[in-house]
C-alpha positions in Angstrom: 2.1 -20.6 6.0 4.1 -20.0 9.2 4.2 -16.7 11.0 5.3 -13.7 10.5 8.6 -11.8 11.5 9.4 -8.6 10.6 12.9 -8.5 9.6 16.0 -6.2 8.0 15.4 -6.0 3.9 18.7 -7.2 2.4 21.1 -4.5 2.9 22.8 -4.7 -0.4 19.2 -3.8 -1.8 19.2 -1.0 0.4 22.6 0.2 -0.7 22.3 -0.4 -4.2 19.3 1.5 -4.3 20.6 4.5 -2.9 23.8 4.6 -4.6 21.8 3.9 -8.3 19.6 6.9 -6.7 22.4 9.3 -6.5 23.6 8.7 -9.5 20.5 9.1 -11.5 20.4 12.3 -9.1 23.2 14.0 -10.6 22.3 13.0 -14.4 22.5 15.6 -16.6 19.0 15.2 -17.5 18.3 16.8 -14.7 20.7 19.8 -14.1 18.5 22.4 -14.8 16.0 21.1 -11.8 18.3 19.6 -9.6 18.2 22.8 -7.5 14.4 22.4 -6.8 13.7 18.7 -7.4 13.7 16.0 -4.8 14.2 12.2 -5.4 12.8 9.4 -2.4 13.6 6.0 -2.1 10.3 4.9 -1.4 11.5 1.2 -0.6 10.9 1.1 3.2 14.2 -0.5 5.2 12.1 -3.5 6.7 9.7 -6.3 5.4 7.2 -9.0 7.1 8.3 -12.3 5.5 7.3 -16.2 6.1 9.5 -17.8 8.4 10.4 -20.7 6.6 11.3 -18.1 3.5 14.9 -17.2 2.8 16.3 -13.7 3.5 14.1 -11.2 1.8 15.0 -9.9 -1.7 12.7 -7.2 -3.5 13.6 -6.7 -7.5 12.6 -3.9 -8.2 13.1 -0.3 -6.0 10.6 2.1 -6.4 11.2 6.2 -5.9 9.0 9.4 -6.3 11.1 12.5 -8.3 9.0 15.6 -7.3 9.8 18.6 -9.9 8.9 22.0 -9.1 5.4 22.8 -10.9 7.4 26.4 -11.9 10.1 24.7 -13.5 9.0 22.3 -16.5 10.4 23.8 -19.3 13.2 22.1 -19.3 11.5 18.6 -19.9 11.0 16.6 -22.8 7.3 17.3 -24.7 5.7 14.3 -23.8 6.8 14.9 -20.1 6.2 18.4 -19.8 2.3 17.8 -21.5 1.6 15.5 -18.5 3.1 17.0 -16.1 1.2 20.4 -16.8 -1.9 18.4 -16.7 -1.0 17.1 -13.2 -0.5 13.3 -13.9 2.3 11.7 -13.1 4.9 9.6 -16.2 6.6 6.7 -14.9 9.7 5.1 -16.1 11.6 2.3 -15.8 15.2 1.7 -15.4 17.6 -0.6 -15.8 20.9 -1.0 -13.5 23.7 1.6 -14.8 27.4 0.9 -15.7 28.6 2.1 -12.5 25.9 0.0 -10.6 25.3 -3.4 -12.5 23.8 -5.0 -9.8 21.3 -2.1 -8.8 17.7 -3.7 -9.3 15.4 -2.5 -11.5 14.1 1.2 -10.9 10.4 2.5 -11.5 10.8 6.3 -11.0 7.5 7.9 -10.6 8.0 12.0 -11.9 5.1 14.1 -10.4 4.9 17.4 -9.4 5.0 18.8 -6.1 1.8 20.3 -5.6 0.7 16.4 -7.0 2.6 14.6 -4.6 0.9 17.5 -1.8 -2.7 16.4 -3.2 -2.0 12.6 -3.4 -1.2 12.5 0.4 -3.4 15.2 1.6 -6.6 12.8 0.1 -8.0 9.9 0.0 -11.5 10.5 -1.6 -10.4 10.4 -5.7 -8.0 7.5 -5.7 -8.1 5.1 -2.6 -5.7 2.7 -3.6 -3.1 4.9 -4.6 -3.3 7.2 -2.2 -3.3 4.9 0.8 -0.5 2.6 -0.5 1.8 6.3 -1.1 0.5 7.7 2.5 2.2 4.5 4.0 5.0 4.2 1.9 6.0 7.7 2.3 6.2 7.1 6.1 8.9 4.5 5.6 11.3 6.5 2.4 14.4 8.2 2.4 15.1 10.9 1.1 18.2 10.8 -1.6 18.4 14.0 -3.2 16.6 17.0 -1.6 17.9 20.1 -1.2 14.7 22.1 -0.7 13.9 19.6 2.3 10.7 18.7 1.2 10.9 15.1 2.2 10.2 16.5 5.6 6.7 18.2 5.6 5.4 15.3 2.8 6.4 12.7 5.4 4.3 14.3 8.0 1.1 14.6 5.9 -0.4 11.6 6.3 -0.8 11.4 10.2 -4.0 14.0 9.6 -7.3 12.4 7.6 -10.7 13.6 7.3 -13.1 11.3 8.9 -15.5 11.3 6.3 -12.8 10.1 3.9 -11.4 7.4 6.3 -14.9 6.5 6.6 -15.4 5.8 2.7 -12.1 3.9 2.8 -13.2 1.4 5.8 -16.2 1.4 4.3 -15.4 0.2 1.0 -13.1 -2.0 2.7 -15.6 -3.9 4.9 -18.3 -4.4 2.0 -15.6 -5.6 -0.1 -14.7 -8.2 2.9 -18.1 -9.4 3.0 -18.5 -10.1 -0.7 -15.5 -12.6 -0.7 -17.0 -14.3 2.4 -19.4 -14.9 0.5 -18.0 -16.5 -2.6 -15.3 -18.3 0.1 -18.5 -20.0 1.7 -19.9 -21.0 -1.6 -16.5 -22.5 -2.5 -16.4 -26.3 -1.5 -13.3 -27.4 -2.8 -10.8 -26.0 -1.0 -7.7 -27.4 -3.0 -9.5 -25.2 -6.2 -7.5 -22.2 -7.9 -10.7 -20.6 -7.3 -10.3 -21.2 -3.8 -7.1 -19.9 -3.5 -7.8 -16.4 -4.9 -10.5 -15.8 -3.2 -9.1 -16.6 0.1 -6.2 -14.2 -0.8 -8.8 -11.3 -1.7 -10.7 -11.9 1.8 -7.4 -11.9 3.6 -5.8 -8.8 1.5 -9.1 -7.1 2.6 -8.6 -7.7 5.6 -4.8 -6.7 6.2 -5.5 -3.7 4.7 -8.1 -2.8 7.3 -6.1 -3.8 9.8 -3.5 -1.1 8.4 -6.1 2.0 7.6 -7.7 1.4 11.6 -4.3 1.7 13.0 -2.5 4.0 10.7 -5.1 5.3 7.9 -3.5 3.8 5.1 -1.8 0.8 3.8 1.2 -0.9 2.2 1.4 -1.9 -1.6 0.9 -5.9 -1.4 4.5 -7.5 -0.8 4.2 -5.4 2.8 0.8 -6.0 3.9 1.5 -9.4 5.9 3.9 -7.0 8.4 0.0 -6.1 9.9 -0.1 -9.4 11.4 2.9 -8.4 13.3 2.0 -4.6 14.0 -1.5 -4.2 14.1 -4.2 -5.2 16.5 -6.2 -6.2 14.2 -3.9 -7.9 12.6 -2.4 -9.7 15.7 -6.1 -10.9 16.3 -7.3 -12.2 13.4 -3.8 -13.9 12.5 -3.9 -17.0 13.5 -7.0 -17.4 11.3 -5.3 -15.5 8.6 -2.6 -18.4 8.7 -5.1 -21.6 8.1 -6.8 -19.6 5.3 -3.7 -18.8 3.4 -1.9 -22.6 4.5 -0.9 -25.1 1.7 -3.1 -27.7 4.1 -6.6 -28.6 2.9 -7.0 -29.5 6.5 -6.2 -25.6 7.8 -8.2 -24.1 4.6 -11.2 -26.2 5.6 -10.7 -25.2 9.2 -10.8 -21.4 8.4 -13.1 -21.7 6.0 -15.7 -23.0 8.8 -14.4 -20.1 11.2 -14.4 -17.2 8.6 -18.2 -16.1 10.1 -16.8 -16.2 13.9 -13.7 -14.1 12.4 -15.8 -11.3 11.0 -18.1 -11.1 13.9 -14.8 -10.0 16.2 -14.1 -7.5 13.0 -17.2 -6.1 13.2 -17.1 -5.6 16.8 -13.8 -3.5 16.7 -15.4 -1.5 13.9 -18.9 -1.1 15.8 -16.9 1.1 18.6 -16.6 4.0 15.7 -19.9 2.4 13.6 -21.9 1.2 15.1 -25.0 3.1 13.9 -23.7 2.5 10.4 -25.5 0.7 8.0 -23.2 -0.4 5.5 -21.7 -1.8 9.3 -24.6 -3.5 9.7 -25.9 -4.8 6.3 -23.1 -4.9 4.0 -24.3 -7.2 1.6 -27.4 -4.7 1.3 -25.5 -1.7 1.3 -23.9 -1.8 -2.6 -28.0 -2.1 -3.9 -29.3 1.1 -2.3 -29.9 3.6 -4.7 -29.9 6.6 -2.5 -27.3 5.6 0.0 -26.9 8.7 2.6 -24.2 10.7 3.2 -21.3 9.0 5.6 -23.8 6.0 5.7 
């Protein structure tokens, strides 16, 4: 695998997207909301991609409709039920008649006081609410007349630290788990092999992301932390051989992989130190009383 670059997503894409988006804006499925609804492109407008790739082409654009919590009576059942409850529907889309190129849409309907919650925490649902907290940094807004695009785009500069901890944490004991079944792995050409050297490195981008930016991009983005990161800029030469088509390369990092966790650790041990799941992660998923923050 050669190195990263961080380059323009295909333009077309881009306009495509937003074009489909305004349509679907100004359906008549939505008249009665439009007023107080906002749709976001949450595609961002730039992409890491492997040098010796071609231009970079994504299938499939992704976008958050946030309805107003006071106006859901105008929804189908189905949708209305959920949305009262606070989850989210998501549907799929096809390109329209006036757009037959537009790429496939997922359009994620949530309410706003749900979209509010999923980027004002990360303690109920890491994943999701990590990979929206970055992804809402880099969206444009298509339709939004109550400007609401503005304040969720700046909620997720501010974290609690005891929730960034249990993210890092989580993060780091996960690392360690597929060091270990890397190590045990001798045959470096295996399936076997291969995922678990893209678990270790996914692991590790996304810490890369969280220490820099306290959240993460869904996986076609995280290889941009090798570009934009310090962590990511560190470890990514290393991240290269494990992830290379060479036995060689996968041999070589396989045999470094202790060294490259040590210089993890030590960026983590400036906020850590004292921490135990820090210090003994293997241990630290068998304690039975683990301690608050530890």
């Amino acid at each position: 695998m050669q190195s990263t670059n961080n380059v323009e997503v295909d333009s077309v894409f881009l306009d495509l997207a937003l074009a489909w988006g305004k349509e679907f804006a100004r359906a008549p499925d939505w008249a009665e909301v439009a007023d107080r609804m906002s749709l976001i492109l949450l595609t961002p407008s730039s992409v890491s991609k492997s040098s010796e790739s071609g231009p970079t082409m994504l299938d499939v654009a992704a976008y958050w409709l946030i309805i107003d919590r006071n106006t859901l009576t105008w929804s189908p059942v189905a949708i209305a039920k959920e949305l009262k409850n606070g989850h989210a529907v998501v549907q799929q889309y096809g390109p329209s008649a006036a757009y037959p190129n537009a790429p496939e849409a997922h359009v994620t309907i949530l309410r706003d006081d749900a979209a509010d919650k999923i980027l004002n925490s990360i303690a109920s649902d890491q994943r999701q609410a990590l990979e929206a907290r970055w992804h809402i940094q880099r969206a444009t807004a298509i339709h939004d007349p109550l400007r609401r695009f503005d304040q969720l785009s700046k909620t997720p500069h501010s974290v609690d630290e005891g929730e960034l901890e249990r993210v890092i944490r989580t993060l780091w004991v996960s690392t360690h788990a597929s060091a270990r079944a890397l190590h045990l792995n001798r045959d470096v050409e295996s399936d076997s092999f291969s995922l678990t050297a893209g678990e270790l490195a996914g692991q590790l981008l996304r810490m890369s992301f969280v220490l820099e930016e306290t959240a993460y991009p869904t996986p076609p983005y995280l290889l941009e932390a090798l570009d934009t990161t310090h962590l990511g800029r560190r470890i990514g030469p290393w991240i290269t051989l494990l992830l290379s088509d060479t036995p060689v390369e996968r041999s070589q990092a396989q045999r470094s992989t202790e060294a490259t966790l040590k210089e993890v650790k030590n960026i983590l041990a400036i906020s850590y130190r004292t921490k135990h799941w820090l210090n003994s992660p293997a241990a630290f998923p068998y304690r039975t009383r683990a301690q608050s923050g530890d």
